[in-house]
TORTORTOR-652549 format. One record per residue (C-alpha): residue number from 1; residue in one letter; x, y, z. Coordinates in steps of 0.05 Angstrom, whole numbers, padded with zeros to 5 digits. Example, Ala and Ser with C-alpha at 12.3 -4.5 7.8 and 13.67 -1.06 7.14 Angstrom:
! residues 2
(1,a,(00246,-00090,00156))
(2,s,(00273,-00021,00143))
//
This chain:
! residues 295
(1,x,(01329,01121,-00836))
(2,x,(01288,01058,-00828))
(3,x,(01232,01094,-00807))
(4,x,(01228,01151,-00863))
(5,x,(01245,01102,-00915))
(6,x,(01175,01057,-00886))
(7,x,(01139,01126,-00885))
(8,x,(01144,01144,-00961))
(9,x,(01133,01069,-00973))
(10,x,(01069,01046,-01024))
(11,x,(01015,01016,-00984))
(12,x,(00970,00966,-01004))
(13,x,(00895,01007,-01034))
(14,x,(00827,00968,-01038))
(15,x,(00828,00997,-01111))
(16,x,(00835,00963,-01174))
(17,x,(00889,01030,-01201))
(18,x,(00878,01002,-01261))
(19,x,(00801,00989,-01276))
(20,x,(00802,01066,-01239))
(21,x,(00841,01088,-01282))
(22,x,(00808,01064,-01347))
(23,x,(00737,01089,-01313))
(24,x,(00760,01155,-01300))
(25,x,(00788,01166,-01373))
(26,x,(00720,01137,-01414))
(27,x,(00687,01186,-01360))
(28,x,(00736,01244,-01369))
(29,x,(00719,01235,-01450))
(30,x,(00641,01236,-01439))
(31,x,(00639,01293,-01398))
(32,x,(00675,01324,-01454))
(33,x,(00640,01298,-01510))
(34,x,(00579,01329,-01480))
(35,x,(00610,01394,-01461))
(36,x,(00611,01401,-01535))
(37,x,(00544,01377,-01552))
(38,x,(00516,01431,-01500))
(39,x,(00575,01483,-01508))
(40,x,(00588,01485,-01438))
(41,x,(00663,01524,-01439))
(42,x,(00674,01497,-01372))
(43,x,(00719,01436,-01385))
(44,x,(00750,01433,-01332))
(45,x,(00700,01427,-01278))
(46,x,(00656,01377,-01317))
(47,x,(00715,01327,-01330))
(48,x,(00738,01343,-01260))
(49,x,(00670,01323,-01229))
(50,x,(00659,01265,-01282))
(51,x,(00729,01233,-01248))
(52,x,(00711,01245,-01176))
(53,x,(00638,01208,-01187))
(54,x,(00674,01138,-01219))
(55,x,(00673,01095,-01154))
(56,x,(00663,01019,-01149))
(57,x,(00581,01022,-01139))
(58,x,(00536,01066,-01165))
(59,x,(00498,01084,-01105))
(60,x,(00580,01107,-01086))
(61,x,(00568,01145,-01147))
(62,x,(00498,01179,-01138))
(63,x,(00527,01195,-01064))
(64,x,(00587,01226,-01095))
(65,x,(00550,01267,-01148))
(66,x,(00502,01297,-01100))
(67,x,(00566,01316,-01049))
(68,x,(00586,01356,-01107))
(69,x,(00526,01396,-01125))
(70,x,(00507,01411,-01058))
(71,x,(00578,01431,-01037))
(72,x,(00585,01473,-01093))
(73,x,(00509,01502,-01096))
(74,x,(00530,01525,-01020))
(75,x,(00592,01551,-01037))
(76,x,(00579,01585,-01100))
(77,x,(00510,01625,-01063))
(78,x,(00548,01642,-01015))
(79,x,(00607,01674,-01051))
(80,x,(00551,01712,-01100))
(81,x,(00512,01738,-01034))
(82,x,(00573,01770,-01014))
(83,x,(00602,01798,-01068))
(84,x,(00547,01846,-01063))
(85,x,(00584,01876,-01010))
(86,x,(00632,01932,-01013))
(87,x,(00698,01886,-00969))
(88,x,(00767,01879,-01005))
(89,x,(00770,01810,-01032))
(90,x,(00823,01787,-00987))
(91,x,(00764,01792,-00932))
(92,x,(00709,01775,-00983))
(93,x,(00753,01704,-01003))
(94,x,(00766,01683,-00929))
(95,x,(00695,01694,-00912))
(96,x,(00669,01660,-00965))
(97,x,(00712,01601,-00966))
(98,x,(00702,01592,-00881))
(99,x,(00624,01600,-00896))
(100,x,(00617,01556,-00949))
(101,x,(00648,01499,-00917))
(102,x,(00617,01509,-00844))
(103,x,(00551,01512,-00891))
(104,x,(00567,01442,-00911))
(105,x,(00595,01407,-00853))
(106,x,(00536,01439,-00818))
(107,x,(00492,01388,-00864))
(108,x,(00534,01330,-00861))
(109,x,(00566,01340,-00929))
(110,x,(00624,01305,-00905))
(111,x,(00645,01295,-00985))
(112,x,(00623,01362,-01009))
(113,x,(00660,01412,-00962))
(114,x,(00720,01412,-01007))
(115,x,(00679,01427,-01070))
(116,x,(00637,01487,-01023))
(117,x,(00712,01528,-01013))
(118,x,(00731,01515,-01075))
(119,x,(00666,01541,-01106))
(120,x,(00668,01602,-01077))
(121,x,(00739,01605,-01096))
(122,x,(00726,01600,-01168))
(123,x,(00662,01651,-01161))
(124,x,(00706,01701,-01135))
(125,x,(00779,01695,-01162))
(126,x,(00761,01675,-01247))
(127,x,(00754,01735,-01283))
(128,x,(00682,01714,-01323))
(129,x,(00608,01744,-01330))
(130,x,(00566,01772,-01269))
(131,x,(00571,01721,-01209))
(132,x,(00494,01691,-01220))
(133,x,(00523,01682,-01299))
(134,x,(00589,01650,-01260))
(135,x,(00549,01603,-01217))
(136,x,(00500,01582,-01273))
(137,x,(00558,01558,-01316))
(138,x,(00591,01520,-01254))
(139,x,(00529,01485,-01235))
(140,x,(00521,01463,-01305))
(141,x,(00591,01424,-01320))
(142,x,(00581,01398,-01245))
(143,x,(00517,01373,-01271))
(144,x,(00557,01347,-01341))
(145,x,(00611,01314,-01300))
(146,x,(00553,01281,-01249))
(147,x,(00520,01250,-01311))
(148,x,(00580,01223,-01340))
(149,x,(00612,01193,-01279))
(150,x,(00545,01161,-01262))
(151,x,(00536,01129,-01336))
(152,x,(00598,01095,-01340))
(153,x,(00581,01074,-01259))
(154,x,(00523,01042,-01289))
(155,x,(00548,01009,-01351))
(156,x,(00613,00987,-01327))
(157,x,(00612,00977,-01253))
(158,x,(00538,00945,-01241))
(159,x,(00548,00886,-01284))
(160,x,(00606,00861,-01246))
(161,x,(00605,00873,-01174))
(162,x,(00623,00795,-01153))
(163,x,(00688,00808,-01184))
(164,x,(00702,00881,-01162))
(165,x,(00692,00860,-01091))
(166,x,(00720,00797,-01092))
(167,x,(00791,00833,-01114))
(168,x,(00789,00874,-01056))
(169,x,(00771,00811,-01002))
(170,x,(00842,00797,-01045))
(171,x,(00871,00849,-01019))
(172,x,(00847,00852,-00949))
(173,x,(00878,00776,-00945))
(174,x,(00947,00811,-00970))
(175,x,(00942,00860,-00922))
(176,x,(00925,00819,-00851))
(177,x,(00981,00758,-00877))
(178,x,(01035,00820,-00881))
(179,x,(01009,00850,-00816))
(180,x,(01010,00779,-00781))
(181,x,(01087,00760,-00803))
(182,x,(01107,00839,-00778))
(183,x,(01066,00823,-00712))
(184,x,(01116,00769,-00693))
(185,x,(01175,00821,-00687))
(186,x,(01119,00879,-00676))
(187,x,(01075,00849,-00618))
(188,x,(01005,00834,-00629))
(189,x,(00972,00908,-00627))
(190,x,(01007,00913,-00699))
(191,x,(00946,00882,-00733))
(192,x,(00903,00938,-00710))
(193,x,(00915,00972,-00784))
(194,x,(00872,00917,-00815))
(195,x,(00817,00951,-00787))
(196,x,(00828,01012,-00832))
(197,x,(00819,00966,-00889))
(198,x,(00765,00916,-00866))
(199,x,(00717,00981,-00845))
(200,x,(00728,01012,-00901))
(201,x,(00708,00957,-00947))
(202,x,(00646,00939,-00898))
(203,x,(00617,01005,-00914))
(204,x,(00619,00992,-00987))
(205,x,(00590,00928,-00982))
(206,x,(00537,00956,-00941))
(207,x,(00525,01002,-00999))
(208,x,(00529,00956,-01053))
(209,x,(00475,00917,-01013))
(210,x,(00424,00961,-01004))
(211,x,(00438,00977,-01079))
(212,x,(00426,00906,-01102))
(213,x,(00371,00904,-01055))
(214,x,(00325,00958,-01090))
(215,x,(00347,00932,-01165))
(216,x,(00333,00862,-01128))
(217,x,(00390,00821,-01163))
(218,x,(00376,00757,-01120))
(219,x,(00438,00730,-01150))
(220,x,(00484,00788,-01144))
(221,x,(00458,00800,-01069))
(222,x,(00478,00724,-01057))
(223,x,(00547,00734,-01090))
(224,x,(00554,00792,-01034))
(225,x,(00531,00765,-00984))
(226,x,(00587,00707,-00992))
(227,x,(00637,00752,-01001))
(228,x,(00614,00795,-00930))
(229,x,(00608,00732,-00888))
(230,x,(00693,00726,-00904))
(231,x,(00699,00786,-00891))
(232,x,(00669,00786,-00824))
(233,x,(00723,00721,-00812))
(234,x,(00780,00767,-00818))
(235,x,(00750,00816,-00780))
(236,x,(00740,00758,-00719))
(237,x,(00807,00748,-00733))
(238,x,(00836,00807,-00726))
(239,x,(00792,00822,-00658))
(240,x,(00813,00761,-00638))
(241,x,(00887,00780,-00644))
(242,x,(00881,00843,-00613))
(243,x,(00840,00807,-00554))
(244,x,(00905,00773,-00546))
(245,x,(00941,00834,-00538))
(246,x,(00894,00868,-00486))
(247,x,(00900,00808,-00452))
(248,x,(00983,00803,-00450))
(249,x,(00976,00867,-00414))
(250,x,(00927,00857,-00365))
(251,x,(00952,00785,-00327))
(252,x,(01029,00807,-00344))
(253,x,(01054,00758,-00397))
(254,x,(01122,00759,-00428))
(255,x,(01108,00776,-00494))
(256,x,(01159,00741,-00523))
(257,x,(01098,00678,-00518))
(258,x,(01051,00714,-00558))
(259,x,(01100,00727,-00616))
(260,x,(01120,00652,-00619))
(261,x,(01052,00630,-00626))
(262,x,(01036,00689,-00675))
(263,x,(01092,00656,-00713))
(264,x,(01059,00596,-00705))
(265,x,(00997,00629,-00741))
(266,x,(01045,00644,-00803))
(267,x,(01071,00582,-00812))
(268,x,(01018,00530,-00784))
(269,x,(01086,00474,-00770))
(270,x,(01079,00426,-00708))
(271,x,(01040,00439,-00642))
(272,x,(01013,00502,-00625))
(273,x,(01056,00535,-00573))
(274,x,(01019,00537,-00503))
(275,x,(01001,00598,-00470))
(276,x,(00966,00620,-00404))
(277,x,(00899,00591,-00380))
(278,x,(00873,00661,-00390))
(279,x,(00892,00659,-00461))
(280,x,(00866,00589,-00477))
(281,x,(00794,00605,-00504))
(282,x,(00820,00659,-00552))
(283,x,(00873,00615,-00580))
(284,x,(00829,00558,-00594))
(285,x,(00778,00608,-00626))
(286,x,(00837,00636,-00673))
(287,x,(00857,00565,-00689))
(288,x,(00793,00543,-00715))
(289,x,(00790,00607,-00753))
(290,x,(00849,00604,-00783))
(291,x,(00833,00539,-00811))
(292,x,(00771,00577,-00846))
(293,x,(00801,00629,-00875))
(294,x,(00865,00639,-00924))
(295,x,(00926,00674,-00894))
//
């Protein structure tokens, strides 16, 4: 019961839900504000598109934008090419759906293969105009909903990336002090989900950088690179944990050492407990680290 009860349980996201949210809805309202300006009939797919593009940079953005068009430019040519084949469209849908994302995967449009099946999905199964007529319309409220995302990207986002990313170091910190006080009943290899969360924001960073870089915001890239050099700290510190672990298993000690000193870590009370000579270097490392860093 234990265990289904911590499956279903909330986990701990890098995002802000609520700045998302707020994003998504002034881009949800643009996209439709300029569906009616252009009388593009498609709503859905331009507000659709418009909330998928809201990210935290707007390189993210830009990245996410072109995923679509591309997926969705391969899915919706090939759905068109073979409608002009005589094939019931039981056969005419699978092929078209299995093309369309192959198509994409096959150039690395690791975001867009989604939007490719579903593409050809909506070529072939909406009743509408000829397919080219079909397409046309779909390219344009992708192109509605790209625009939109990427405006409020750039008006709200790009003035404030110190404090977006700054919220999710937050979070990271959160996330390795809940992992660390688990790892004393858990063992050590329990902090190995940090990593999900400390990649994951690394390759934003990395994006915001090169962002910043080309604008060259000399203060903003200074803000980030602050806020990466703690986040490289808790990524030490968690390979410095799991170093601990490897090494438990390899000269045979009782584990039962390596959770009291972990426990030692959460609490930072008295002497640190002593472990084996083999363990030594690691522990000192993790002790000057965690003096650095907030847990």
């Amino acid at each position: 019961m234990q265990k289904i009860k911590s499956f279903f349980q909330q986990e701990l996201s890098l995002e802000n839900v609520y700045f998302l949210a707020i994003k998504s809805g002034f881009a949800c309202s643009l996209a439709y504000l300029l569906d009616i300006l252009i009388g593009n009939k498609d709503h859905l797919s331009s507000v659709f598109v418009a909330m998928l593009c809201v990210s935290p940079t707007i390189l993210m953005g830009l990245k996410r934008s072109w995923a679509q068009l591309t997926g969705s430019l391969m899915g919706g040519v090939t759905a068109t090419i073979l409608l002009f084949f005589d094939m019931p469209q039981i056969v005419s849908l699978f092929l078209s759906v299995t093309l369309a994302i192959f198509l994409a995967v096959s150039f690395k449009q690791w975001l867009g293969y989604q939007v490719a099946g579903f593409t050809a999905l909506y070529i072939l199964v909406l009743p509408g105009g000829t397919p080219l007529a079909t397409l046309e319309a779909r390219m344009v409220a992708l192109l509605i909903g790209s625009f939109s995302g990427f405006i409020i990207n750039l008006t709200i986002s790009s003035l404030d990336y110190r404090r977006i990313f700054t919220k999710k170091i937050l979070v990271i910190e959160k996330v390795i002090s809940k992992l660390l006080v688990e790892a004393v009943e858990k063992g050590p290899g329990h902090l190995r989900q940090g990593f999900n969360f400390t990649s994951k924001l690394e390759q934003e960073m990395h994006i915001a950088w090169g962002e910043l870089k080309v604008r060259r915001s000399s203060k903003s890239l200074k803000e980030i690179n602050q806020l990466w050099e703690r986040l490289h700290q808790y990524s030490h510190f968690l390979h410095l944990i799991i170093a601990l672990d490897y090494l438990s298993e390899e000269i045979e000690v009782d584990i039962k050492k390596v959770k009291l000193y972990l426990k030692w870590l959460c609490n930072k009370e008295g002497d640190p407990p002593r472990l084996p000579p083999e363990m030594e270097l690691v522990s000192k490392k993790l002790n000057v680290l965690r003096q650095k860093i907030k847990l």
